[in-house]
N, C-alpha and C positions, 0 to 999 in steps of 0.2 A: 763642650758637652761634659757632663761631670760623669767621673768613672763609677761605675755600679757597684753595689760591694759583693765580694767576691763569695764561694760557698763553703763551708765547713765541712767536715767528715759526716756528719748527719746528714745536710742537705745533700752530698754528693751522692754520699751512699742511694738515699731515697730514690733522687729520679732517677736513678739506674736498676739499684735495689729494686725497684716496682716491678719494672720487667722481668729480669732473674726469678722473681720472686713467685709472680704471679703461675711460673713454669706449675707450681705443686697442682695447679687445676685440672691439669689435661697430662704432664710427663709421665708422674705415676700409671695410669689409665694404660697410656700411651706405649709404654714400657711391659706392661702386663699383658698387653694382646699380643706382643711381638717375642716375649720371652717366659710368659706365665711366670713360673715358681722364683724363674732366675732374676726378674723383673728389678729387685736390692742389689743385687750383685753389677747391675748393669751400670745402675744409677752412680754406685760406688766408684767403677771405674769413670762414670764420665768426670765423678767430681776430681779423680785420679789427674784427669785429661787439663782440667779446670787448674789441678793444680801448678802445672807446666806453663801454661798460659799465663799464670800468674805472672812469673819471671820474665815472661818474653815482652808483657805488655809493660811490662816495669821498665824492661832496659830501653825500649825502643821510644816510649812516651819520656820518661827518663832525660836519653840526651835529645829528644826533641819534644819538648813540652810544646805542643803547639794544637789547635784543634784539629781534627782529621782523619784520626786513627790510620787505617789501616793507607790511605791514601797518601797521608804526611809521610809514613814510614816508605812507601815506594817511591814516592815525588823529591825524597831528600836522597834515593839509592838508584834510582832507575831512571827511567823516564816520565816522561808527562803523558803519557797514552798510559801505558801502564798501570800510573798512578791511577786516572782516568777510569780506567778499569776498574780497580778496585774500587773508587768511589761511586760506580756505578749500581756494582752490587749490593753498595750500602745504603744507597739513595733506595732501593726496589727492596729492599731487607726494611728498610725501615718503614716506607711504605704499607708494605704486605702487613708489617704489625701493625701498625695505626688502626687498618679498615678490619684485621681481625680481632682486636683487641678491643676496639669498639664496639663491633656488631657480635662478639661475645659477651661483652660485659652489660649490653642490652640486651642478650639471651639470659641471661639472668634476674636483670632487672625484669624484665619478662612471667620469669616464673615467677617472680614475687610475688608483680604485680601485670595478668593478664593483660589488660585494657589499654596497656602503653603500644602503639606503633612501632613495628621494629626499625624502620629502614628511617623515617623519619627523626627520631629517636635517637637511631647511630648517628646522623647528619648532624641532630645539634648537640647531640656529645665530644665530636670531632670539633664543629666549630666553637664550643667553650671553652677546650684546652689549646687549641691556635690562638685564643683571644686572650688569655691565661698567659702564656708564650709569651704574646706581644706585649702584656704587661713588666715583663722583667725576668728576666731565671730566678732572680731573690725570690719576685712575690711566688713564679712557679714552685719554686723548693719550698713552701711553707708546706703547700698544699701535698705535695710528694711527702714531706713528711707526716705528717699526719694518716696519710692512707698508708704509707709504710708500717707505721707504729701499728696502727691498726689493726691491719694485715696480720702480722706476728702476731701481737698479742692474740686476735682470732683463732689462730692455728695452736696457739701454745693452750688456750682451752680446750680448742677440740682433742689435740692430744692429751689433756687430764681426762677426759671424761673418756677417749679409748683406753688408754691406758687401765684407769679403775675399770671399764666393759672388761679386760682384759683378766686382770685381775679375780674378778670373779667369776669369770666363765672360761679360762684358763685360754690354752695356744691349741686348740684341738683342728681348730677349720687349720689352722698353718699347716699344721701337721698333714693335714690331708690334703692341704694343696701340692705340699710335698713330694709324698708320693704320687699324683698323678703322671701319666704320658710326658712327656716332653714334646713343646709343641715344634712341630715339624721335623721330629722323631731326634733331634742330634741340640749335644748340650752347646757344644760348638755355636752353629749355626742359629738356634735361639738366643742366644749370650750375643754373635755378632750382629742380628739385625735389632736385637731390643738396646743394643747400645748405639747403633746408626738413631731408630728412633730417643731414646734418652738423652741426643747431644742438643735437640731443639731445646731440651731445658736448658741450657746455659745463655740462650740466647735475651739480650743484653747486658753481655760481660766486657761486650766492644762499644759499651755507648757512653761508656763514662772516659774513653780517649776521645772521642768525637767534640768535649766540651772541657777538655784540659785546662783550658786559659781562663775558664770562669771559675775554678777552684783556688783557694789559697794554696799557698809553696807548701810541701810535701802532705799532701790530702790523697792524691791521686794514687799511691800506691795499699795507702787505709781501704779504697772503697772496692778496689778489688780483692783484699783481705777479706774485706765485709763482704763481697757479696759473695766469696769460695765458703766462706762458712755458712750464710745461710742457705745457697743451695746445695751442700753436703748434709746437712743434718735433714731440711723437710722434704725433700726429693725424698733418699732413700726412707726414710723415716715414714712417708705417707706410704710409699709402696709396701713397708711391712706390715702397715695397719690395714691395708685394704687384702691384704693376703690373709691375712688373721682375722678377719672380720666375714670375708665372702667367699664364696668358692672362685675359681676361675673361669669357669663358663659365666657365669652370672657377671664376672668382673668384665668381659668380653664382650657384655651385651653393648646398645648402642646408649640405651639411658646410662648406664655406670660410666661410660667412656666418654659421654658428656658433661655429667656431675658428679662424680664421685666424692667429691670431697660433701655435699648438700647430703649425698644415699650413707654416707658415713657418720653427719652429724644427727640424722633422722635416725639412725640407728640405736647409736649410743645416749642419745641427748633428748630424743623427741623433734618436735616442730619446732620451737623458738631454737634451737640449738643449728637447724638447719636455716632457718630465716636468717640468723646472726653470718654463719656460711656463705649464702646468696648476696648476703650484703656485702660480705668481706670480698666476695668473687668482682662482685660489680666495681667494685672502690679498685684496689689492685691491676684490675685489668683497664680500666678506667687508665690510674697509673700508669700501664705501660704506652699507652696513646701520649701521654703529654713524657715520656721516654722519648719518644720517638720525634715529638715536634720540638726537645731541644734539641735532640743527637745530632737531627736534619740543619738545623740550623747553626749550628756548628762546623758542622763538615761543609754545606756548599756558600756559607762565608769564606772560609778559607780557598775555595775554588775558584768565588770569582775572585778575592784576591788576587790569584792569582794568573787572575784574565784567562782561565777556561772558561768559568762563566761572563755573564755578561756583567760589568762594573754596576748596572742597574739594580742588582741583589745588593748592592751594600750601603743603602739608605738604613739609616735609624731613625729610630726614633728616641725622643726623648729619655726613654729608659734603655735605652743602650742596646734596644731588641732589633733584629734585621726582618723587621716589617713586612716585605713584599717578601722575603723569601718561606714564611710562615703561611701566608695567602697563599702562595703557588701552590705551596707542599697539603696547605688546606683543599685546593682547588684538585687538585690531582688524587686525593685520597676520596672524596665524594666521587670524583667522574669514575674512578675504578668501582666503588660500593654501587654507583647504580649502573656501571656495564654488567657487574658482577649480577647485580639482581638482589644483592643479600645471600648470594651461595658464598660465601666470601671462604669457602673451603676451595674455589678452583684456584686463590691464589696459594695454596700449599705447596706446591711447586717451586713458586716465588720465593716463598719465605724460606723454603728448608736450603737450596739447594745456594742463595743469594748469599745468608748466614755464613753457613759451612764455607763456602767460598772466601767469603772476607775474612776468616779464622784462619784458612791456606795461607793468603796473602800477608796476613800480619807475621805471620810465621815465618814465611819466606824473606819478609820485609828484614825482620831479623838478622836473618842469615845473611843477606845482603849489607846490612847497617855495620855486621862485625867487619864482613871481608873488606868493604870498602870507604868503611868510616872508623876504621878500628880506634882512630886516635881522640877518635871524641869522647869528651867525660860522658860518663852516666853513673849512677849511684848504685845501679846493683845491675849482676850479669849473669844471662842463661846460660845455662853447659848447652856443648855440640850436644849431647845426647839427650839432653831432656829435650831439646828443640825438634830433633828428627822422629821422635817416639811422636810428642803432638802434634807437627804437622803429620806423621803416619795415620796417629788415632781419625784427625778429623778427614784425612783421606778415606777411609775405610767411613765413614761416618758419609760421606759423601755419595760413596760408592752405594753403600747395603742403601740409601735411599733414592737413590737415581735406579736401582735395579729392583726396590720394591713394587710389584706390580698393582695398577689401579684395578678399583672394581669394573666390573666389564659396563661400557660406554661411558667410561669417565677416562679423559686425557694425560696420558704422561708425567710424571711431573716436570721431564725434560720441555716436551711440549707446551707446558705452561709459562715456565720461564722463559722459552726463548721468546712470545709472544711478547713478551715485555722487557724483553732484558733488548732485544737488537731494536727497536725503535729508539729506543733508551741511548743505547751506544753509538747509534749512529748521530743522533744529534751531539753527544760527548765529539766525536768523530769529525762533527761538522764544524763546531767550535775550535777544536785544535788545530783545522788547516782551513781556516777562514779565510787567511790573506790569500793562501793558495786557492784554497776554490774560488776567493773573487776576480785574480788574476785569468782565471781559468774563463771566468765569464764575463772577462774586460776582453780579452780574447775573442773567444767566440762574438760577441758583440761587433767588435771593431773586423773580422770575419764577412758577418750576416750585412753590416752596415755601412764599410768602408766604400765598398762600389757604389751604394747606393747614395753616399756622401758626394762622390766624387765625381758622381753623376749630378747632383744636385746642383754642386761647385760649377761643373762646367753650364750646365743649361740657365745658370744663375749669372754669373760672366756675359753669356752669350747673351741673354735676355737682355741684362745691363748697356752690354754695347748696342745692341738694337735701339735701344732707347734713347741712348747717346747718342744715335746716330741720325734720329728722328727729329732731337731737340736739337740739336747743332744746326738744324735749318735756320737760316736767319730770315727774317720779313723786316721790311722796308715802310715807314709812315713818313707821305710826303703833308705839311703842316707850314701854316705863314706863320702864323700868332696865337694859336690855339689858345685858351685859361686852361686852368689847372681841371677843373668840370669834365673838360672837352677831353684832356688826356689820361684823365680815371678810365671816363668810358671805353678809350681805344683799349686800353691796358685789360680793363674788365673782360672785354669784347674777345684778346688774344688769348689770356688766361683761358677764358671757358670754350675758345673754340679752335685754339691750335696747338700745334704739340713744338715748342719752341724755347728756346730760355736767353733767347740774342733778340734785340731788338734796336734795329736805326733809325733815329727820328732824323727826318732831314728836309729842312727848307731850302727853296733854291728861290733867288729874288736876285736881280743884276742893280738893284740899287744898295744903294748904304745905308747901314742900319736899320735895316727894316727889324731886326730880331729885337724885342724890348728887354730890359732886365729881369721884369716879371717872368715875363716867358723860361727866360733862362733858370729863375731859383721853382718854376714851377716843376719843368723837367725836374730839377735835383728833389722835388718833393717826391714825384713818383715815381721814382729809381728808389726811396728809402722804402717806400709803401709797399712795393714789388720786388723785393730780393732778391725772386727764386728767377724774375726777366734781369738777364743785363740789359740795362738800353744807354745806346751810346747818339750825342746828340752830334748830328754833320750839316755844317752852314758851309752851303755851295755857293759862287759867283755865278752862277748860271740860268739861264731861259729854263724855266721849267715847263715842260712838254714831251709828246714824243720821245725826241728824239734824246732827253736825256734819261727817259725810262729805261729807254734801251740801249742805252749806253753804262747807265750805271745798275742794267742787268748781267750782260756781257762781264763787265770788270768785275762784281760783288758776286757771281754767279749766283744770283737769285731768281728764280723766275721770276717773268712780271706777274701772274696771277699772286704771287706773295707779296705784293704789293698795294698798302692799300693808301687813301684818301677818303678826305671827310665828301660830302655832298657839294658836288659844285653848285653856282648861284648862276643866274640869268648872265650874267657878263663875262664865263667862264668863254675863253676863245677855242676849247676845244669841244669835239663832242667825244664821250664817254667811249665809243666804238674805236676813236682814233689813238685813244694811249694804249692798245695793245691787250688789254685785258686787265688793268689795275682793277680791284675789287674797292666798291663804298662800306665804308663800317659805321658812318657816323648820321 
């Protein structure tokens, strides 16, 4: 198979880049209901957060350039459950974005254009970037860059045209968003929950380790440069345009927290300025779906690698893409969009808490990689402190969203992930102690079945000797000169109607030579014909009658009823009553 060509800083940046990127449609919004005014400041610190992250993803991908991310990093420090772990949450992190990033990005397309089907719509949006996928990363990375490009340049108009809105109608709405309340009365407490909500914008900052080995040699720490600066500048940067633009109630409603960036460019720009918006929204978030089907395929190539999963995930195809594990992850993203229904808000749970988590992990990973891999190269290294402040920041990030409360009759978000998260883990679970669980039910098996073997064994034995003991009867065929005709039939006759496998042909004549040669190669014929009867042929010097029926019953202990003769003739000197019971067969 010929090796795929690898990807550049552009293409890396992009398929990751998409995701990150795509954060400005919903973070801002997102950021502004949980901290109104402070909403810049929050965003600022996540990029803070982002920036830590930088380093730890550097060292760790660094001396293990391998696909995986956060799972590689525990799998080479930890254990394989462990590791297990972590790639679990990343397998349902990336999940959660495929089905929301689609059936978003056809919430858009939507507005464009009413008439489109949402649910159907999402399905073959999903299955165009699987199919994309199984074409190659190369041909995928055109497409990512293009929508990247895109993307930016979008956004970099929309900010000309706020900017000059700015310009002429000065900073007055800021100013008075300014001074408003503090929401939930403390600057504290709006600062910590709008920056729990502000960390989902960084989410795929972990996707460009998941596909390490498709980039050329030093890319991988370019695209996490790339993407700390694009979301530092339009994250914050949208939230101060939307603060300068609207008031905060208005920004809180539910239409603004859906589009904002579309109520922003309709603002400043009119209608084609918000249509180009819609566009951009759909392209981008489009983007972060095919994020997600390389990240996936990335990380659980590496898994079955390493025979957690099943070695059936690592067919290829021609372009170098792992096939069936693109189909599963297509497969499993449709069955959630239609359990979900299209609310594909109850995976929120999923996505915040799965994310957050694998940021812990990698971070931990770290700390693990220094104490107990210290001597391995890597090209660049985190300080103790920048490491514990980031895993702090996304603990608290973790925390203010597992403690944000749902609207009343909408589920947990704890609730929602464990729904998906322990089905998940436990087949991970099941995978890593295979031999042992099959041992377990070789076991129980051999338990449930042994007696009933042994039972079998014996009533099988017993039967057998039964049988044996039945055939082992010998019968007795007394015969002068029979043809061969004459001794098919007796043989026929004993086959179909007695249970035997011995059989004595035996003439008895007091003169000489009565037995022909015929006679004799006749017997040897149907002894070859008859296998399954021994027959042993006995020439006696003897009067046959009577008296030597029962005589050579006594010695051969056969009854005489087991003894048969052909039909006697007119000149037979005895009568049939007088040999004792011999039976006619012929």
């Amino acid at each position: 198979m010929k090796s795929h060509k690898k990807l550049n800083v552009l293409a890396s940046t992009a398929i990751c880049g998409n995701d990150i990127s795509s954060s400005v449609l919903y973070v801002s919004a997102l950021a502004i209901a949980f901290a109104g005014q402070y909403a810049w400041i929050t965003l600022l610190i996540v990029s803070f957060v982002l920036f830590l992250f930088r380093k730890i993803y550097g060292e760790v991908v660094g001396a293990l350039p391998l696909n995986g991310g956060a799972y590689n990093a525990l799998l080479n420090t930890t254990s394989k459950f462990m590791a297990s772990f972590a790639a679990t949450l990343t397998l349902l992190s990336y999940m959660a974005t495929a089905v929301i990033s689609a059936n978003e990005a056809i919430h858009y397309l939507h507005h464009l254009v009413p008439a489109i089907p949402i649910i159907i719509a999402t399905v073959v949006l999903l299955g165009f970037f699987a199919v994309l996928t199984i074409g190659g990363v190369s041909e995928s990375a055109k497409v990512a860059i293009g929508i990247f490009l895109f993307h930016l340049t979008s956004f970099a108009v929309l900010s000309t045209f706020i900017v000059y809105f700015l310009v002429n109608n000065g900073l007055q709405q800021f100013l008075e968003n300014w001074r408003l309340p503090i929401i939930g009365g403390s600057i504290t407490k709006a600062i910590f929950l709008g920056f729990a909500a502000s960390m989902l914008g960084v989410s795929g900052f972990e996707s460009s380790a998941n596909f390490v080995e498709e980039q050329q040699m030093g890319v991988f720490p370019k695209t996490l440069k790339n993407m700390w600066m694009v979301v530092s500048i339009i994250n914050p940067l949208a939230a101060l345009f939307a603060l300068s633009l609207f008031s905060i109630p208005i920004l809180q409603s539910e239409t603004y927290q859906n589009t904002l960036l579309i109520e922003m460019a309709s603002h400043v720009g009119g209608n084609w300025l918000a249509i180009l918006i819609g566009i951009d929204a759909f392209l981008v978030l489009s983007g972060a779906v095919l994020t997600s089907f390389v990240g996936v395929s990335g990380l659980l190539e590496r898994m079955a690698l390493d025979r957690i999963l099943p070695q059936y995930f690592l067919k290829k195809n021609k372009k170098g893409s792992s096939y069936r594990i693109i189909l599963i992850f297509l497969f499993l993203t449709i069955s959630v969009l239609l359990i979900t229904k299209g609310d594909v808000q109850l995976l929120a749970g999923v996505y915040t808490i799965s994310f957050l988590s694998v940021m812990t992990l990698f971070g931990i990973g770290n700390i693990l990689l220094k104490v107990k891999r210290n001597s391995l190269p890597r090209p660049e290294k985190a300080g103790w402190l920048a490491i514990l402040i980031a895993i702090s920041a996304v603990v608290f990030a973790l925390i203010g969203n597992i403690s944000m409360k749902p609207e009343a009759g909408d589920p947990s978000n704890v609730a929602i992930f464990l729904e998906y998260f322990i089905p998940a883990i436990i087949f991970i679970t099941v995978m890593l102690n295979r031999t042992v669980l099959l041992k377990l039910l070789l076991k129980i098996i051999h338990s449930v079945f042994d007696p009933v073997r042994s039972f079998v064994m014996k009533a099988d034995n017993k039967i057998i000797s039964v049988i044996d003991d039945i055939n082992s009867q010998e019968f007795v065929y007394f015969t002068k000169d029979d043809n061969v005709e004459t001794l098919n039939k007796v043989l026929l006759y004993i086959q179909k109607n007695e249970h035997t496998k011995k059989l004595k042909v035996v003439t008895a004549s007091m003169k000489e030579n009565t037995i022909s040669k015929q006679f004799r190669n006749d017997i040897k014929v149907v002894d070859r014909e008859y296998p399954e009867i021994k027959i042993e042929f006995i020439e006696l010097k003897e009067q046959f009658g009577p008296e030597l029926i029962n005589k050579l019953s006594k010695e051969w202990d056969i009854p005489i009823n087991f003894m048969f003769i052909g039909s006697p003739g007119d000149h037979f000197p005895y009568k049939i009553e007088e040999l004792g019971g011999v039976r006619l067969i012929i």
